[in-house]
C-alpha positions as CSV (number, residue, x, y, z in Angstrom):
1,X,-56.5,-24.2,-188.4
2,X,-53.4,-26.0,-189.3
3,X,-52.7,-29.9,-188.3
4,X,-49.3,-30.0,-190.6
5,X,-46.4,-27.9,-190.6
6,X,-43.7,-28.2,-193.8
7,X,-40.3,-26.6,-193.2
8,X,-38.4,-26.3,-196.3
9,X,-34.6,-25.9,-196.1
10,X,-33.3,-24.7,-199.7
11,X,-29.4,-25.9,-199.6
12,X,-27.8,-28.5,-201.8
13,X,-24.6,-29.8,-202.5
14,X,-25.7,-29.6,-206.7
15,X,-28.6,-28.8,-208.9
16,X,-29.7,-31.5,-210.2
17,X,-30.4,-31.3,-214.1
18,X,-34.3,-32.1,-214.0
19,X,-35.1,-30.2,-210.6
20,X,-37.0,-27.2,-210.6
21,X,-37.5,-27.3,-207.0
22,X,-36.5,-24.2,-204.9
23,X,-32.6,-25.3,-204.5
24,X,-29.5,-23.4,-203.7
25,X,-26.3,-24.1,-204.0
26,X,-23.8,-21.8,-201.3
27,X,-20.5,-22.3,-200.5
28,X,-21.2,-20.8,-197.0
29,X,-24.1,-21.9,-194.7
30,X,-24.2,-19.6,-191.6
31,X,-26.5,-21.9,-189.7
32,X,-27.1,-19.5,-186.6
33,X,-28.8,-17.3,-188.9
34,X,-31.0,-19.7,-190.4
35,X,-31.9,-21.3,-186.7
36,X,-32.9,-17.6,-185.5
37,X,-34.7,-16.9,-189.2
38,X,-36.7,-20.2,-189.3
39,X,-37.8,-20.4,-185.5
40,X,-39.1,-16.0,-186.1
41,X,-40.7,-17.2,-189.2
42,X,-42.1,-20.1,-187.3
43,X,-43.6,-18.0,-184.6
44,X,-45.2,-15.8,-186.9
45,X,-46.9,-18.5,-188.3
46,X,-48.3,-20.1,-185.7
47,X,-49.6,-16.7,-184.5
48,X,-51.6,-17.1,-187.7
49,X,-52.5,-21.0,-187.8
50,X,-52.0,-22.1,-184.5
51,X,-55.0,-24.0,-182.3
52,X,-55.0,-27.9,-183.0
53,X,-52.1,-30.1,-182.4
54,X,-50.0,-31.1,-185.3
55,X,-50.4,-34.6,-187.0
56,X,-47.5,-33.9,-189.4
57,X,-43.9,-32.3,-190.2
58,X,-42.1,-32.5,-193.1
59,X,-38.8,-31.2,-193.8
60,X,-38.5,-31.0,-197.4
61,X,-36.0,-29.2,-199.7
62,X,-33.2,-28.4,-201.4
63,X,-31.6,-31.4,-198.9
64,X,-32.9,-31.0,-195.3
65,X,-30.6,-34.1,-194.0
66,X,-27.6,-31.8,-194.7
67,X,-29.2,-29.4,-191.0
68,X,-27.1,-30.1,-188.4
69,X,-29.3,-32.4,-186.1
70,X,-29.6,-30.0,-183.5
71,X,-31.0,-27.3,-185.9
72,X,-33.7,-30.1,-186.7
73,X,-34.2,-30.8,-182.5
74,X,-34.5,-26.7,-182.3
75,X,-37.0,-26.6,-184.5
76,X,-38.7,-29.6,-183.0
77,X,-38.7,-28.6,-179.8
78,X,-40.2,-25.1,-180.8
79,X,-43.3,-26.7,-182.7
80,X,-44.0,-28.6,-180.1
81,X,-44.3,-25.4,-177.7
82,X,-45.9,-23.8,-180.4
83,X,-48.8,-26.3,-181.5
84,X,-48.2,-29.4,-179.8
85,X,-48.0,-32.7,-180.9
86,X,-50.8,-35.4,-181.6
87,X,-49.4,-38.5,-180.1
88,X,-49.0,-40.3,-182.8
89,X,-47.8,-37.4,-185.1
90,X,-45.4,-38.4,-188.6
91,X,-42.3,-36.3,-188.5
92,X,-40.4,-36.5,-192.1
93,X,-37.4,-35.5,-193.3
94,X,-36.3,-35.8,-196.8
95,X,-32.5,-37.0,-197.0
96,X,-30.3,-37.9,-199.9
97,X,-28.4,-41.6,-200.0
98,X,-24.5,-40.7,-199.4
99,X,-23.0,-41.9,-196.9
100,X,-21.8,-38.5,-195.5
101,X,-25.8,-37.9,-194.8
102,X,-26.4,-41.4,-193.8
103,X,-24.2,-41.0,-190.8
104,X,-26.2,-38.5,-189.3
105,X,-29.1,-40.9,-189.1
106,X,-28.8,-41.7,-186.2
107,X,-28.7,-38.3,-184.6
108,X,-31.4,-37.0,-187.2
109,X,-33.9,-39.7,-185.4
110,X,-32.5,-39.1,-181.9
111,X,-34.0,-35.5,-183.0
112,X,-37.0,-36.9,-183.5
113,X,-37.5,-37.4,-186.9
114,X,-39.5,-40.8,-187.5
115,X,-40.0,-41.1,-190.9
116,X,-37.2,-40.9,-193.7
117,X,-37.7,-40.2,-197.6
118,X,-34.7,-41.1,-199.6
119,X,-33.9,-39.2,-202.9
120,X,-32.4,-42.4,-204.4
121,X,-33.5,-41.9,-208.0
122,X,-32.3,-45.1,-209.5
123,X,-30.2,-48.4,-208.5
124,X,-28.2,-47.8,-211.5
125,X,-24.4,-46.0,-211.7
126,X,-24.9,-45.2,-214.9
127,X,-28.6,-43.4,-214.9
128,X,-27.8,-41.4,-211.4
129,X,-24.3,-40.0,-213.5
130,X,-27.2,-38.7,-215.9
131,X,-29.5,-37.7,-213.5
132,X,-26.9,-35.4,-211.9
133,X,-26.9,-37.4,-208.6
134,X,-23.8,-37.2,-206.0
135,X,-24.1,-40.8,-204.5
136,X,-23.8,-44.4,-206.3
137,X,-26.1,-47.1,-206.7
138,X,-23.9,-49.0,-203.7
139,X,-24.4,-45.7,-201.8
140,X,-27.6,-45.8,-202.0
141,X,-28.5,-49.4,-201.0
142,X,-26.3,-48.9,-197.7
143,X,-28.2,-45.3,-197.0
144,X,-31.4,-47.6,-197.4
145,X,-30.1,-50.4,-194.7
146,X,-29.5,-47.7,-192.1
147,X,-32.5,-45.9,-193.0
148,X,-34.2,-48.8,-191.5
149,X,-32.3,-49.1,-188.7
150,X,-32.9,-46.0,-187.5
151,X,-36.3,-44.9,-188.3
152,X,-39.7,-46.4,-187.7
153,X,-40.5,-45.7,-191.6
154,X,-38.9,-45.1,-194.5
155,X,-40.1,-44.2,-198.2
156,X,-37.7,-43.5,-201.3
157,X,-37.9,-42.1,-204.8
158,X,-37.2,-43.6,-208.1
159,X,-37.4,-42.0,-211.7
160,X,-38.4,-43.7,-214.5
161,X,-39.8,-43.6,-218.2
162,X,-36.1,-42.0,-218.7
163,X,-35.4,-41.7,-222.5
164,X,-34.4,-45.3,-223.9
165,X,-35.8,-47.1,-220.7
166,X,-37.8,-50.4,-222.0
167,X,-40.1,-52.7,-219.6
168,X,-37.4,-54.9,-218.9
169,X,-35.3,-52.7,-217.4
170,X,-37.6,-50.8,-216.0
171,X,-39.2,-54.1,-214.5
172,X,-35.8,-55.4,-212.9
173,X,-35.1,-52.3,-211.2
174,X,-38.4,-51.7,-209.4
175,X,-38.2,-55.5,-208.5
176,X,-35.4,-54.8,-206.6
177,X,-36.8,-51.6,-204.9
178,X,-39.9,-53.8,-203.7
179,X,-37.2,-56.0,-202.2
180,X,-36.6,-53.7,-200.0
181,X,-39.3,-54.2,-198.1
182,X,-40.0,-50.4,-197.7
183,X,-43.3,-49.6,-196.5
184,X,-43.9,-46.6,-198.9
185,X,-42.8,-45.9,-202.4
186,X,-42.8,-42.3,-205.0
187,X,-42.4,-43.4,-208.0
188,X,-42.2,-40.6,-210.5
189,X,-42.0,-40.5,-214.1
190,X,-39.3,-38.2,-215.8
191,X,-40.8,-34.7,-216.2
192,X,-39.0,-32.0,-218.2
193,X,-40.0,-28.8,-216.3
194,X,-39.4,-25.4,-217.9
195,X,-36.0,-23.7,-216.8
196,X,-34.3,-26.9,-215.8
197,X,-31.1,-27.9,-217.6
198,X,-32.8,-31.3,-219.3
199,X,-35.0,-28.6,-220.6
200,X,-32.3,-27.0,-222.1
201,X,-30.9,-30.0,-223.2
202,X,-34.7,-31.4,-225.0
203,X,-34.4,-27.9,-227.2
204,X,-31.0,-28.9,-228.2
205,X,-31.9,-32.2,-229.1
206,X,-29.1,-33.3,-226.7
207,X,-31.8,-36.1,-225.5
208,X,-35.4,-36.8,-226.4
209,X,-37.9,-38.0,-223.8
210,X,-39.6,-41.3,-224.1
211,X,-42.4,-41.9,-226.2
212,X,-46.2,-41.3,-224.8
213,X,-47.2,-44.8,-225.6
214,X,-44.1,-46.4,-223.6
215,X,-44.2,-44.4,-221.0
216,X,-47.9,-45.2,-220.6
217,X,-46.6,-48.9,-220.7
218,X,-44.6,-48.3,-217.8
219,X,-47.1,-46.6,-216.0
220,X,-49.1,-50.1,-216.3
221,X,-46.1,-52.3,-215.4
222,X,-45.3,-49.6,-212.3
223,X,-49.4,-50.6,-211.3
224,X,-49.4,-54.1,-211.3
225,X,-45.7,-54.9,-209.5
226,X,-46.9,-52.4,-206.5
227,X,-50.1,-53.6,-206.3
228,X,-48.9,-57.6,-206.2
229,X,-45.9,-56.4,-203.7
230,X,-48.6,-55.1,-201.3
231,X,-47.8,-51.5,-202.0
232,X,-51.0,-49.9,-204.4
233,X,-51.2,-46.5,-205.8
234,X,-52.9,-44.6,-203.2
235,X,-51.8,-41.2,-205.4
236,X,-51.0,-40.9,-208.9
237,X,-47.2,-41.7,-208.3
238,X,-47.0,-42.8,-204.4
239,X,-47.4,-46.2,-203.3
240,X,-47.8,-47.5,-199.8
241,X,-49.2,-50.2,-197.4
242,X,-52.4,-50.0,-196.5
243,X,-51.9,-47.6,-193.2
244,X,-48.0,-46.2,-194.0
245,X,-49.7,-43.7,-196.6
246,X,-47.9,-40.1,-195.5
247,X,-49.8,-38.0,-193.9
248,X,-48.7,-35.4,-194.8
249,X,-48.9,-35.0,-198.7
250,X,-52.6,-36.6,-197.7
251,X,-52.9,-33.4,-196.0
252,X,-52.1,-31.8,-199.3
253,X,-54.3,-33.8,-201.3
254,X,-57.7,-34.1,-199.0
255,X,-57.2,-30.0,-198.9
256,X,-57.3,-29.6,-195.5
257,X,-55.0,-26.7,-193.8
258,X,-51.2,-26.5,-193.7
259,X,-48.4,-24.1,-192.5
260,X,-45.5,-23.7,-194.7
261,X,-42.1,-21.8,-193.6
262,X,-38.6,-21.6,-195.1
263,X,-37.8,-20.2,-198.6
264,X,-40.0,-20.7,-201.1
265,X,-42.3,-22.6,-198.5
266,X,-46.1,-22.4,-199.6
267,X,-49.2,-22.9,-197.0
268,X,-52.7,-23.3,-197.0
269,X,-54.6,-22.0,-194.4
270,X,-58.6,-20.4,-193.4
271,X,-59.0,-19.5,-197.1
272,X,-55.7,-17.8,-197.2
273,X,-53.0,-18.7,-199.4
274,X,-49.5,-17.9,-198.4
275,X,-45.8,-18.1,-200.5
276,X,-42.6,-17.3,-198.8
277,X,-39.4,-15.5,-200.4
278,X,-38.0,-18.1,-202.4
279,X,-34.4,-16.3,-202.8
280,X,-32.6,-17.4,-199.4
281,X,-30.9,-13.9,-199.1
282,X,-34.6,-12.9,-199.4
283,X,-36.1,-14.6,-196.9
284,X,-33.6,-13.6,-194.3
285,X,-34.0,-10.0,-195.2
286,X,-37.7,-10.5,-194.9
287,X,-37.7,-11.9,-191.7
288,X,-35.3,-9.5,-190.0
289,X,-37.1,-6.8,-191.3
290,X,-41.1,-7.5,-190.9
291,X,-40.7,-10.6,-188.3
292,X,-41.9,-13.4,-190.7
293,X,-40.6,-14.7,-194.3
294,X,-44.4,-14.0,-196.3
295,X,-43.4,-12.9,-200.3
296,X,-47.7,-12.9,-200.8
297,X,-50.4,-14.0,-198.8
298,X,-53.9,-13.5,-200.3
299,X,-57.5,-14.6,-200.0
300,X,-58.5,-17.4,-201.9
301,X,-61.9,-17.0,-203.5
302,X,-64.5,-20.0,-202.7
303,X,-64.6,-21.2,-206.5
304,X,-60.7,-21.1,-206.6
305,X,-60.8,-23.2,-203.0
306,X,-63.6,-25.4,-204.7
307,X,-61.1,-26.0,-207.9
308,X,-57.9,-26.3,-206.0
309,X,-60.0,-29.6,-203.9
310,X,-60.7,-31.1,-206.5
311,X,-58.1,-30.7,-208.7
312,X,-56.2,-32.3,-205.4
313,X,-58.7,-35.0,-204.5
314,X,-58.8,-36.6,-207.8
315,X,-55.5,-37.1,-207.7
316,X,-56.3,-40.1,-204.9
317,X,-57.3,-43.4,-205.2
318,X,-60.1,-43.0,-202.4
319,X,-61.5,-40.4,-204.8
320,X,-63.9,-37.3,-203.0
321,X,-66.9,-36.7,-201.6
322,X,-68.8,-34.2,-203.9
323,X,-71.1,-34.1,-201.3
324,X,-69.2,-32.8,-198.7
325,X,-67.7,-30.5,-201.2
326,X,-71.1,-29.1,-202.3
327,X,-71.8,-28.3,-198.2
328,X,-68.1,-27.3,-197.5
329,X,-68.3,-24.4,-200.1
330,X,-71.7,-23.7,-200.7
331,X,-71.5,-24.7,-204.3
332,X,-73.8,-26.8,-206.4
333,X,-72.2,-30.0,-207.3
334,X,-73.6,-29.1,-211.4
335,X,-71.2,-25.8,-210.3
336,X,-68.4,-28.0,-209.1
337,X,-68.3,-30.9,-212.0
338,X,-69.8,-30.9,-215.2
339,X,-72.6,-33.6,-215.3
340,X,-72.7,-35.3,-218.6
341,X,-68.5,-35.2,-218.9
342,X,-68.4,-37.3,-215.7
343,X,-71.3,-39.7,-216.9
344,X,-69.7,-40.7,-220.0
345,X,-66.3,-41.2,-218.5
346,X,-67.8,-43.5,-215.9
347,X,-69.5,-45.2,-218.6
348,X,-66.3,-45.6,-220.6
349,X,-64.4,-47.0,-216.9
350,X,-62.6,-43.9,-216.6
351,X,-63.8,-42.6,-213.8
352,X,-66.5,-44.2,-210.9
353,X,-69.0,-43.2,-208.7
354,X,-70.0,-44.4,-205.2
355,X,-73.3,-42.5,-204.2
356,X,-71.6,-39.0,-203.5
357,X,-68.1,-40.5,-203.5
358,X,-66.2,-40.0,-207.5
359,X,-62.8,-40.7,-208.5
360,X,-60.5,-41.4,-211.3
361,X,-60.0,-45.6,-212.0
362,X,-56.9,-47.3,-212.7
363,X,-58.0,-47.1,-216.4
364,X,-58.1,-43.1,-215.9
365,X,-55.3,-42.6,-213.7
366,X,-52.8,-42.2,-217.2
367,X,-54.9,-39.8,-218.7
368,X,-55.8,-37.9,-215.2
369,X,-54.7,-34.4,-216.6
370,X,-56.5,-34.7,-219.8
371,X,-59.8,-36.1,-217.6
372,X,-59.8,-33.1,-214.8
373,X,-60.1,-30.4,-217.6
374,X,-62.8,-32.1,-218.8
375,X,-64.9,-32.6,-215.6
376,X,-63.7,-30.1,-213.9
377,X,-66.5,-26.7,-214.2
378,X,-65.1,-24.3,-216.5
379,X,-66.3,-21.6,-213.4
380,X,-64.1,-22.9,-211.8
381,X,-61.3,-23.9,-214.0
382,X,-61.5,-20.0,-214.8
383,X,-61.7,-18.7,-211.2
């Protein structure tokens, strides 16, 4: 059953203008009541998909470093009873840069969080005051220095292809992220998601995003500073050294189980799908009324499973095994891909194949949407 365990805390400060996340903003947190909720919801979970030791946590959000660290330890502490911990396990907490948060690093990793992901967005004043972002670029580069002091890893975001944004700035910036000397990198081009305020904004013709063809030149640029600073694409937009990938969005990606609580929190688990309330008022009512926080749980049919691992594996570097897919689901691999797509792709250095072993090249990895409806079954696109 499960190996990783995401806990999603929905509160932040502000809604940032391009976030379609499942964020909140309250004026009130009563965090009692959110301890109780979260370690019921917890139990009920592990009820469900307990059995093997956990590799991985991730607190994710909203902004999970604004829990009080002993909320973090309590939850801890209880998944530990509850599963256990592989020796080695990655515990992650997402955290934004300002220096309010940044104080509580120390007790965050006294909790026993050992691996930090800033929200940092950009090294620039000017594009975080777009972005909607709280902190400053000096802000953000202290957040960073104490991230490092106090946890065995640390990762952070940046957003880029923003409208206007040409290869020289773009090139600078991430220059001085690499400096860093961070062992993992998300790097994530702007998105304009239905419902967000830039969305709004786009329809008004407040802003226009950047052109396809420069943001694909940006892409390129984004490939080859990693990959000479030591940190290559191991995921469309996340960059590590060899060894610091997170394991826990490789979880995600090599489809293998998960358990998801908190608002909004989805899981994966023995061919069930589960989604919690996303509404906080929701969730508690849900879990002081049935015991656990579950808006829809259903049974994933074994071509949707199929389509969801590959649409997920693609997405890596290291590709998938077809084979294993084929015995893992009982599907023909002519049932899983479509044959004569993936042959001329390969032949035009889109994609490769290793024996059973196909994935997406660097030549394929800007065009990755386009090239998984194509290769992707229609049976199972359609399931």
């Amino acid at each position: 059953m499960a190996r990783a365990l995401y806990i999603h805390w929905p509160f932040c400060e502000k809604k940032c203008p391009y976030c379609d996340f499942n964020s909140h903003v309250r004026e009130r947190v009563d965090t009692a009541a959110w301890e109780a909720a979260l370690l019921k919801d917890m139990r009920a979970e592990a009820a469900e998909a307990g059995g093997e030791t956990l590799t991985s946590i991730f607190f994710g959000g909203g902004t999970p470093s604004l829990m009080p660290p002993r909320l973090v330890e309590s939850l801890l502490s209880e998944a530990q009873d509850l599963w256990g911990f592989d020796s080695d396990i990655e515990i992650t907490l997402e955290a934004n840069p300002s220096s309010v948060e940044a104080a509580n690093f120390a007790d965050l990793a006294a909790a026993g969080i050992n691996r930090a992901s800033l929200g940092v967005q950009s090294l620039d004043d000017e594009t975080l005051r777009w972005l909607g972002r709280l902190h400053g670029s000096a802000e953000a580069r202290d957040a960073l220095q104490t991230a490092r002091e106090q946890f065995e890893r640390v990762s952070f975001d940046l957003i880029y292809a923003l409208p206007g944004q040409s290869a020289r700035q773009w090139r600078s910036q991430l220059e001085e992220a690499l400096d860093f000397g961070t062992s993992h990198l998300s790097l994530y081009q702007l998105t304009i998601e239905p419902g967000t305020r830039f969305a709004t904004d786009v329809r008004r013709g407040v802003f226009a995003p950047l052109d396809d063809d420069e943001a694909a030149e940006l892409f390129a640029l984004t490939q080859e500073l990693t990959q000479a600073a030591g940190l290559p694409a191991y995921e469309t937009s996340n960059h590590a050294r060899p060894g610091e990938e997170s394991r826990h969005n490789l979880t995600y990606w090599r489809y293998q189980d998960y358990a998801g609580i908190g608002p909004g929190a989805h899981g994966r688990r023995g061919g069930f799908a589960t989604a919690r309330h996303k509404k906080p008022e929701n969730f508690l009512a849900a879990v002081e009324k049935r015991g656990h926080g579950i808006a829809e749980q259903r049974s994933l049919a074994i071509p949707e499973q199929a389509s969801e691992a590959l649409l997920m594996g693609l997405r890596l570097k290291e590709g998938l095994d077809i084979a294993a897919l084929e015995a893992r689901f009982g599907i023909a691999r002519s049932e899983l891909i479509v044959p004569e797509k993936v042959t001329q792709y390969t032949d035009l250095g889109l994609l490769w194949q290793d024996g059973p072993h196909l994935g997406v090249s660097a030549a394929g990895r800007p065009l990755l949407d386009g090239l998984l409806a194509e290769i992707v079954a229609d049976a199972l696109v359609k399931a």
